[in-house]
C-alpha positions as CSV (number, residue, x, y, z in Angstrom):
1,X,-30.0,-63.2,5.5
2,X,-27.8,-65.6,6.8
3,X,-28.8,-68.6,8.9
4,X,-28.1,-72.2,10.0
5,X,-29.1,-74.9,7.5
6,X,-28.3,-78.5,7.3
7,X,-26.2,-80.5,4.6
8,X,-26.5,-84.0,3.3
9,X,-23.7,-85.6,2.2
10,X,-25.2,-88.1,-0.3
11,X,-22.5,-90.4,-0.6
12,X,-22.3,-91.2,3.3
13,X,-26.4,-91.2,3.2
14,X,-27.5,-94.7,3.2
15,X,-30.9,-94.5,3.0
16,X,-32.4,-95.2,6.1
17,X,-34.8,-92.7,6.7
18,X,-34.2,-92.0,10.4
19,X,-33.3,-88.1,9.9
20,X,-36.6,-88.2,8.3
21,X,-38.6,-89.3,11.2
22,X,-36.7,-87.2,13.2
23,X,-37.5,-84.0,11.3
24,X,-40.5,-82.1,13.3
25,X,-40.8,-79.7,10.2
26,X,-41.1,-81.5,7.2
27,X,-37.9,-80.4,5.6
28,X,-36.4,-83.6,5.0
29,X,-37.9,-86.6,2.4
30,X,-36.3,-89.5,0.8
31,X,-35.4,-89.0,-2.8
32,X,-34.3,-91.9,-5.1
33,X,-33.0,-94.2,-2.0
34,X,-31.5,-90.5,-0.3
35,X,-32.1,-88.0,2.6
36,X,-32.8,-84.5,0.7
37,X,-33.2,-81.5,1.9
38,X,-36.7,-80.3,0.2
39,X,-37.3,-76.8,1.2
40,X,-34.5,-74.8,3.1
41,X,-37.6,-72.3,4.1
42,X,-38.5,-75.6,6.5
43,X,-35.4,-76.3,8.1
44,X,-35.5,-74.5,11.6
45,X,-31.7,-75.1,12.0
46,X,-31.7,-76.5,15.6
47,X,-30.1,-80.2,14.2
48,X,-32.5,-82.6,15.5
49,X,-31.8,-84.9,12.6
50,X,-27.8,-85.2,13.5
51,X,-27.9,-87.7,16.3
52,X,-29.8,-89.9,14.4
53,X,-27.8,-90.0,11.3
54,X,-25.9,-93.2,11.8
55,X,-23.5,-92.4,9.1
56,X,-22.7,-89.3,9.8
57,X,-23.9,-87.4,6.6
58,X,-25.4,-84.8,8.1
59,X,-23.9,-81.3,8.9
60,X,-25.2,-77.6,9.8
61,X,-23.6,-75.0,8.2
62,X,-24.5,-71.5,8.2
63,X,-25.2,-69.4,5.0
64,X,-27.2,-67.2,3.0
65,X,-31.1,-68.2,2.9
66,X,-32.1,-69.2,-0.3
67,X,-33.3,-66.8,-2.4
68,X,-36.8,-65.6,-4.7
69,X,-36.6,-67.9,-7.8
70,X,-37.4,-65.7,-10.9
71,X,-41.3,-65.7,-10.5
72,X,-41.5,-64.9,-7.3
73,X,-39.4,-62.1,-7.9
74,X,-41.1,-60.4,-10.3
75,X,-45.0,-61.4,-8.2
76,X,-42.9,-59.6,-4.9
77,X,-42.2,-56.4,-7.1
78,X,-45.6,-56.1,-8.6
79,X,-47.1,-56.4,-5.3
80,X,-44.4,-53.4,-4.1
81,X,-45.0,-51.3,-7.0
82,X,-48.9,-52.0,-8.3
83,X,-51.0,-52.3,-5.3
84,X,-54.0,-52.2,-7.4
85,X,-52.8,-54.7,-9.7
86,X,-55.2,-56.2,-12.9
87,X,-57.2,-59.3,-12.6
88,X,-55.2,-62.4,-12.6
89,X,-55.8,-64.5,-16.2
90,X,-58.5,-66.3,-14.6
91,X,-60.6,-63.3,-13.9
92,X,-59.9,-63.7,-10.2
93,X,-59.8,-60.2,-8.1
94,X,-57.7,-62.1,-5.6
95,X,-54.9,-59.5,-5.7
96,X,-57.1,-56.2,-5.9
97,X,-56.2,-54.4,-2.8
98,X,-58.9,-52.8,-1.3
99,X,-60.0,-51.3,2.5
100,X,-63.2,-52.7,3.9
101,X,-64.9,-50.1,6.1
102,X,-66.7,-51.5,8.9
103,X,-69.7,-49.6,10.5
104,X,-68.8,-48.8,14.3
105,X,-71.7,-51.5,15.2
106,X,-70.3,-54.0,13.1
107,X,-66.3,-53.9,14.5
108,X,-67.9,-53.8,18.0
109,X,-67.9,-57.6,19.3
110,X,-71.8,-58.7,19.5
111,X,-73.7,-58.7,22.8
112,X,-73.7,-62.1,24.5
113,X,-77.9,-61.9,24.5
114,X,-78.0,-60.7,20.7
115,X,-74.9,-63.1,20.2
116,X,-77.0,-65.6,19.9
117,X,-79.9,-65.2,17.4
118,X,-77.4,-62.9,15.0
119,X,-74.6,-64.0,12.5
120,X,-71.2,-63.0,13.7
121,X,-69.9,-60.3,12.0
122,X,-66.3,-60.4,9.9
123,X,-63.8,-58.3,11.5
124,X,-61.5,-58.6,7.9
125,X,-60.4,-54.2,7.3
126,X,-58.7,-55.2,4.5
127,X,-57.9,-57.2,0.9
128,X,-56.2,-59.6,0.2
129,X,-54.9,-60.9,3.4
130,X,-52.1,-63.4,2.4
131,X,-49.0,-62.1,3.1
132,X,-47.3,-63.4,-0.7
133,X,-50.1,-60.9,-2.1
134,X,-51.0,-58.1,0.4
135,X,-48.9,-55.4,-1.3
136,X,-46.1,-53.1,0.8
137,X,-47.5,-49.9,-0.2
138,X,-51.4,-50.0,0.6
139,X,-52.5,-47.2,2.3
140,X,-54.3,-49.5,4.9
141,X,-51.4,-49.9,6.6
142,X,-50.5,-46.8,7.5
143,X,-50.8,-46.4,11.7
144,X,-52.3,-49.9,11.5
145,X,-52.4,-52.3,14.7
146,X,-51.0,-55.4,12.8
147,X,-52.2,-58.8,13.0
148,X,-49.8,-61.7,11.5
149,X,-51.7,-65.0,12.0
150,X,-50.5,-68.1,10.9
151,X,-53.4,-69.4,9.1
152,X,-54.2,-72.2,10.8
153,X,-55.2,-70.3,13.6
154,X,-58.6,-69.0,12.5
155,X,-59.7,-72.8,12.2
156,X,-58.2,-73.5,15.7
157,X,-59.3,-70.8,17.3
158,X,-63.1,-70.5,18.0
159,X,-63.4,-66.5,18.4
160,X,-60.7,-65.8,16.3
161,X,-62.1,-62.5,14.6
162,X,-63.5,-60.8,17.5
163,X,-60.5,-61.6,20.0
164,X,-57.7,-60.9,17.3
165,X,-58.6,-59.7,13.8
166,X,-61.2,-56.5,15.3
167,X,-59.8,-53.2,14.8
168,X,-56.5,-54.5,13.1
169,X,-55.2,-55.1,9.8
170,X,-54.8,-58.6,9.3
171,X,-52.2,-61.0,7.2
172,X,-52.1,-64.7,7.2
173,X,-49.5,-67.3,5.9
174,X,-48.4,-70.8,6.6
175,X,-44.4,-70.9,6.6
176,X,-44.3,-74.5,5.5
177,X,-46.2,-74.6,3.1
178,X,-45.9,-71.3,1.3
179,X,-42.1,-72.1,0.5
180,X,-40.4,-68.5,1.0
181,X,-39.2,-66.3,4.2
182,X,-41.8,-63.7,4.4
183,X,-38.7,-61.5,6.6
184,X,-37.9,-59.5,3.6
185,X,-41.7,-58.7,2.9
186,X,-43.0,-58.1,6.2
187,X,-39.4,-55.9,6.8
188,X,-40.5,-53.1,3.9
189,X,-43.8,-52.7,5.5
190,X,-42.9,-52.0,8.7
191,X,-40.4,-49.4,7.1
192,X,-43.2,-47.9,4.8
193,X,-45.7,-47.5,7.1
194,X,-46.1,-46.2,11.1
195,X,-47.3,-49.0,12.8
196,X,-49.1,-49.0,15.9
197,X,-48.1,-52.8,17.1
198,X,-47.4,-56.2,15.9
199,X,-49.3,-59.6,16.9
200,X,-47.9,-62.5,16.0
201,X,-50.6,-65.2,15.8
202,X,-49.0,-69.3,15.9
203,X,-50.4,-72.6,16.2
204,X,-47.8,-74.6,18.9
205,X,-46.6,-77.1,16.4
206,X,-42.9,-76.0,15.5
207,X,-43.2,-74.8,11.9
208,X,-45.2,-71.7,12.9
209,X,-41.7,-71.0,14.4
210,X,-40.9,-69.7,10.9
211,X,-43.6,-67.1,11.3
212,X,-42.6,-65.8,14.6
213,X,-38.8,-65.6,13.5
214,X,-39.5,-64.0,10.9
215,X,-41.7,-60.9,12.5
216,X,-38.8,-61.1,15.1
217,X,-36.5,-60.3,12.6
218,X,-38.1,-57.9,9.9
219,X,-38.9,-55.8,13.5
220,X,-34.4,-55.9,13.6
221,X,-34.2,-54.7,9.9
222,X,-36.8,-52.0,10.6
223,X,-35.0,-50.4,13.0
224,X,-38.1,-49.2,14.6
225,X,-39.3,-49.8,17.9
226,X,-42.8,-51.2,17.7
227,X,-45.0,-53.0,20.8
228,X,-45.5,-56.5,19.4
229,X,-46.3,-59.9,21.1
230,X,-47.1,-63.5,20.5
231,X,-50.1,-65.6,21.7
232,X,-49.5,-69.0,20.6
233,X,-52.7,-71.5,20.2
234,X,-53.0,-75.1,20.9
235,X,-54.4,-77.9,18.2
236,X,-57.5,-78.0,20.1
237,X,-58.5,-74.1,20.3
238,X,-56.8,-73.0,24.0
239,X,-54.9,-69.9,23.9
240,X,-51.2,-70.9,25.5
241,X,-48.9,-68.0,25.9
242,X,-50.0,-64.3,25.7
């Protein structure tokens, strides 16, 4: 997939840090006295780092995203391929898929009276929930409202499971820090599965932008025409934009 990245000219780079500062997502750091691109998953493209370049070693270009490395590769066709996969070495079941039925009572938000004498129930239908391990074929996707949360929203958000998680299958990831597009993964679900609508979940900083663009685009590359919105959450737990 092709899309607008910066480029650092290191020998017109002189060190002074200001595209740094200037970089609302993290994508920039100095290395050995020099601006470096660190993860081109975190550039957003838009160039806010140029104008403060004073030496002008800073370009946007656009080209092919960058790639799985090796590992990730072969974890992303596992996932495809094996979605009951074995234990990981540690013993962990982390990547065991698996539906979790819920009880009619238990998906149905609590009474306000009850509410408050009686643990809140998890509204989770489904493991594992990050998207880097749910895998593309499991059957709990099929005709499956689908929830794709950033996962700093269920730490925001106070009500998170009743308002957004209930009665919807439910994958979490953090763009900037997980290090990969998640357009090619959330693309051959959608195309594998029927379903019912897409809710994209974000925090208002601007690296959950990498989230939204890529549900935008893997609902392109479907080629299906599925309901889906974005409600976008602020740092202190209000709901901004339905």
């Amino acid at each position: 997939m092709k899309r607008k990245i910066i480029t650092i000219d290191e020998g017109k780079c002189n060190g002074c840090g200001l595209c740094v500062d200037a970089c609302h997502e993290g994508a920039l750091q100095l290395v050995n006295g020099k601006a470096r691109l660190v993860s081109e998953s975190y550039c957003d493209g838009l160039g806010a780092c140029l104008p403060e370049c004073p030496a002008g070693a800073i370009a946007i270009e656009e080209r092919e995203a960058a790639a799985f490395d090796e590992e990730a590769v072969k974890k992303h066709m596992d996932a495809r391929f094996n979605p009951m996969p074995e234990k990981l070495a540690c013993g962990c079941p982390g990547s065991q898929a698996r539906t979790i039925e819920r009880k009619e009572a238990e998906a149905s938000a609590l009474a306000p009276a009850a509410a408050e004498h009686t643990a809140p129930v998890s509204q989770l239908r489904q493991w594992p929930c990050q998207i880097k391990l749910v895998p593309v074929n499991a059957p709990y996707f099929d005709h499956a409202h689908l929830l794709v949360a950033a996962d700093c929203t269920a730490y925001a958000y106070a009500n998170f499971h009743n308002d957004f998680m209930r009665n919807k299958i439910t994958v979490i990831g953090c763009p900037k820090l997980d290090d990969i597009d998640y357009t090619e993964k959330l693309t051959e679900i959608l195309k594998a599965h029927e379903i019912k609508s897409v809710t994209v979940l974000r925090m208002e900083v601007p690296c959950c932008g990498g989230i939204t663009n890529a549900v935008k685009q893997a609902l392109v590359n479907s080629g299906k025409m599925i309901p889906w919105g974005i409600v976008t959450i602020t740092t202190d737990g209000r709901i901004v934009e339905n």
